[in-house]
Phi, psi and omega in degrees: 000126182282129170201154207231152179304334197318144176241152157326153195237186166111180169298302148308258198330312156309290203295320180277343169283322166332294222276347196274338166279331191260339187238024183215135178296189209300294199296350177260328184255349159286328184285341180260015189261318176294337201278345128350272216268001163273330194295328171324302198275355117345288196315301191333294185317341215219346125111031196253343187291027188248335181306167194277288150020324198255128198225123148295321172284324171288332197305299197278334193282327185310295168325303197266352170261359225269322166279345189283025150297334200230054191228178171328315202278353180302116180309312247039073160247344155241202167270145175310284188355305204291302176308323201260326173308313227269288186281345154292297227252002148284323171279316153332292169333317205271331183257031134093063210220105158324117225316320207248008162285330177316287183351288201293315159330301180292295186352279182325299243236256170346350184208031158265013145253005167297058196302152185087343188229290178329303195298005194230357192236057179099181161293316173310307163316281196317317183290312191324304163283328195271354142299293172319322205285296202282012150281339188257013164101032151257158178089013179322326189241024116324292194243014175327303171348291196252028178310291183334292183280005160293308192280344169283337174283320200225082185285151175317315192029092193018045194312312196262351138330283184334280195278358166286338172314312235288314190294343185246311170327307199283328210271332185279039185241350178170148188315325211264346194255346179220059175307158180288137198063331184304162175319310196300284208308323177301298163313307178301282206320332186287319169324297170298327199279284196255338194096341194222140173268150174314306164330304164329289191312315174331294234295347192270357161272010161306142164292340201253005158085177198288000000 
């Protein structure tokens, strides 16, 4: 299977790769440009990128916003997830991207930490968590091929340090940012608890390393 680094152009695309570099440090907006091009080759893989259901562009705005819940402009007043859906679809809005792509785009963002649930609300939702999840090593014999030239275009740089710092910073701002269970919440109490989060702990059985 042939396949390319290329990311989307254009205005929309450019304006969400902007806000995700300018309001997420370097290793959290690199970790949300792979989790794109691995959620591709999933596409790839599964053989959907002709379908109608499959947007390259909503594809790239879910993915690469998917974090700017735990980036600058977040108060921490809700869960990231919620705060970072909230502000992608504000930046949808601004480029004129129809109401009910918005829709989906927050879907997508707001529920890519859901397991079980995400996998069930489209195509967009599913690709969407199974890009992220195969930046933490799922889907290892998917994108494994091409593992190498992603992280050299787009290195880790302790990524999962980077955003758990970041994600426990944001939950510990307010009660409403870290509800029981939720991801944010979780993280802060493992933190507060042990010093080190379970996500941490994973990260040395990731393939692609920390």
């Amino acid at each position: 299977m042939d396949f390319s680094l290329d990311l989307p152009t254009g205005p929309l695309a450019e304006a969400v790769l902007s806000t995700a570099r300018s309001s997420e440090t370097p290793s959290v907006a690199n970790h949300s440009v792979r989790s794109f091009l691995f959620a591709e080759l999933v596409a790839a893989h599964e053989g959907c990128l002709e379908d109608a259901a499959y947007d390259r562009d909503l594809l790239f705005a879910a993915t690469v916003l998917h974090d700017l819940g735990v980036g600058e402009q977040a108060p921490g007043a809700a869960r990231f997830e919620v705060e970072g859906a909230d502000l992608a679809a504000d930046l949808l809005r601004r480029h004129d991207v129809p109401k009910a792509d918005v829709d989906r785009v927050w879907e997508a963002i707001a529920l890519h930490t859901s397991p079980g649930i995400a996998e069930r609300r489209g195509r967009l939702c599913y690709l969407t968590r199974e890009g992220v999840g195969s930046d933490f090593g799922r889907n290892a014999e998917v994108v494994s091929p091409w593992e190498k030239r992603i992280h050299a275009a787009h290195p880790r740089l302790s990524m999962v340090r980077s955003l758990v710092d970041a994600i426990v910073e944001r939950a510990a701002r307010s009660d409403a940012a870290s509800p029981r269970y939720s991801l944010g919440g979780e993280l802060l109490r493992e933190r507060r608890a042990d010093g080190v989060t379970e996500l941490e702990r994973a990260a040395a059985s990731c393939p692609w390393g920390e």
